[in-house]
C-alpha positions in Angstrom: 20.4 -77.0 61.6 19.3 -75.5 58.4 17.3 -78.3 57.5 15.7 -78.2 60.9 14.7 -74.4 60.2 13.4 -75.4 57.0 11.4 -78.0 58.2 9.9 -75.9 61.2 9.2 -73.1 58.9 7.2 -75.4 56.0 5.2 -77.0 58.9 4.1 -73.4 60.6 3.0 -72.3 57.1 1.9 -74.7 55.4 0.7 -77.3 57.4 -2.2 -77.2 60.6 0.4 -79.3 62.6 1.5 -78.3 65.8 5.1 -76.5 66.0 5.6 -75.2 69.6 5.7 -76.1 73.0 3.6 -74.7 75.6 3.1 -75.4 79.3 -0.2 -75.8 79.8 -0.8 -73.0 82.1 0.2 -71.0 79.3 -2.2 -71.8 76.7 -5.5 -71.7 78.7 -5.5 -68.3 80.0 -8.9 -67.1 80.7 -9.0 -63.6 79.1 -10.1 -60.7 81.2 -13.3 -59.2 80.7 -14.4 -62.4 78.9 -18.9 -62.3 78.0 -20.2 -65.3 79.6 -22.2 -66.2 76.7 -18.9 -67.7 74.8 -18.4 -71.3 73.7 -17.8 -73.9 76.0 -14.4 -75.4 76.6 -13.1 -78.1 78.4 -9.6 -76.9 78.3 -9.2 -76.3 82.3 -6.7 -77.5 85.2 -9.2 -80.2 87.0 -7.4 -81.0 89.5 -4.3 -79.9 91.8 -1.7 -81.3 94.2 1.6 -80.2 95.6 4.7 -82.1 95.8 5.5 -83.4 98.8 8.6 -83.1 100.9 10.8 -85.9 101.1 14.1 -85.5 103.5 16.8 -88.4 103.5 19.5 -87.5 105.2 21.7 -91.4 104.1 22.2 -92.2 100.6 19.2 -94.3 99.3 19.8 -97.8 98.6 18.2 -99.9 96.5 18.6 -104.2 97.0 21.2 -103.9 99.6 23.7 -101.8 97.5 23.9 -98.0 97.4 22.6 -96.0 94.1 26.0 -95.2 91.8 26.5 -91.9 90.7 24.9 -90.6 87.3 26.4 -87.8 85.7 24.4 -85.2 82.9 26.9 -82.8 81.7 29.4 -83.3 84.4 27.0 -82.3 87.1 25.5 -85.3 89.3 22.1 -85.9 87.9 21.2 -87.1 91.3 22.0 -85.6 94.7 22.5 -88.6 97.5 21.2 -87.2 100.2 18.8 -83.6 101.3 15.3 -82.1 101.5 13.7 -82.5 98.1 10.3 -81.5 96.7 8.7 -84.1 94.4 6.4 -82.3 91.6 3.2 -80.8 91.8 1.0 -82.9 90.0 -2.2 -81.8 87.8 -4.9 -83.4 86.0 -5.8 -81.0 82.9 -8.6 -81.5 80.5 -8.2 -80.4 76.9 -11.1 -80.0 74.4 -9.2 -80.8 71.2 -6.3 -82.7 72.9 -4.3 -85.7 70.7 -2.0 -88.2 72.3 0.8 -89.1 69.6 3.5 -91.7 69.8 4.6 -94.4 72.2 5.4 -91.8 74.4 2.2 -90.1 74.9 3.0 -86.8 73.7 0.2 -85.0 73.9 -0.9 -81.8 71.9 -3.6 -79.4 71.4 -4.9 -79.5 67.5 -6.8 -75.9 67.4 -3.6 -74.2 69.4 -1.3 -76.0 67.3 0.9 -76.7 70.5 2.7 -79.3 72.5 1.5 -79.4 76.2 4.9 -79.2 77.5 4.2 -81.0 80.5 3.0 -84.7 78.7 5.3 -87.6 78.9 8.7 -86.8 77.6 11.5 -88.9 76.7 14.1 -89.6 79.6 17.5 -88.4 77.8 15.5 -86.2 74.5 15.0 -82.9 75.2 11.2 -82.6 73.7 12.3 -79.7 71.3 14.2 -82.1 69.5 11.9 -84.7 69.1 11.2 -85.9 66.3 7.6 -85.1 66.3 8.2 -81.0 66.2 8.9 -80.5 62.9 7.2 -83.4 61.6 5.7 -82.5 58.3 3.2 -85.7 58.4 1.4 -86.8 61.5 -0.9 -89.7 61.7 -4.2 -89.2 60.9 -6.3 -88.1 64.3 -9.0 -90.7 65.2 -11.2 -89.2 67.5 -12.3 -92.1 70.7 -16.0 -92.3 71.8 -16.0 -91.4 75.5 -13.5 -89.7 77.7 -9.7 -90.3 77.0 -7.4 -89.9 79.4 -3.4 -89.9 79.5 -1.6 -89.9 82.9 2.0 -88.2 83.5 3.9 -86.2 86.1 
């Protein structure tokens, strides 16, 4: 844990990498009172759509046998039957954005943060990645065009 602190610490001072998490909602909040003669961004929410509603009332099954139960700290990780409501889904834009890793991860270079809602890992919790207190990144190589990265 102290080595973890240390880490976190030398990066935020003494590095430009990014060391938080953000949601992106969060980090592009358009200031009140903003001039409009300020400089372009392209840091915006593009698009948005809400989750739908999904009702099973029978557990699901999948090749003729019923799903098994999955536990996450003795709590069922998935309930087998109800009214559920699948994720909003965005598409965002970021000006300065980096994609880093298999994973995807993506963060924001001049905000020094993680966009919080980029791929994560299915059992890591992205604060302990080993990305967020990662003293050396790879060196950014910035892509002719539009990039784009696609998660939920």
């Amino acid at each position: 844990m102290l080595i973890d602190f240390l880490k976190k610490l030398w990066v935020v001072c003494f590095t430009n990498n990014p060391y938080k998490i953000k949601r992106f909602k969060e980090l592009y909040i358009e200031p009140i009172g903003r001039e409009i003669d300020h400089p372009e961004s392209l840091s915006a929410i593009l698009k948005h759509e809400q989750g739908e509603i999904t009702n099973y009332l029978l557990p699901l099954t999948t090749y003729q046998e019923n799903i098994k139960e999955r536990y996450v700290d003795a709590k069922h990780r998935f309930k087998p039957s109800g009214i559920f409501k699948s994720p909003d889904r965005y598409v965002y834009s970021i000006s300065n954005g980096c994609i880093l890793g298999q994973s995807g991860i993506i963060y924001d270079a001049d905000k020094r943060s993680f966009i919080d809602e980029s791929t994560k890992e299915w059992t890591v919790n992205l604060k302990k990645s080993s990305f967020i207190n990662a003293v050396h990144l790879p060196q950014k190589k910035h892509l002719k065009g539009v990039a784009s990265h696609l998660s939920h």
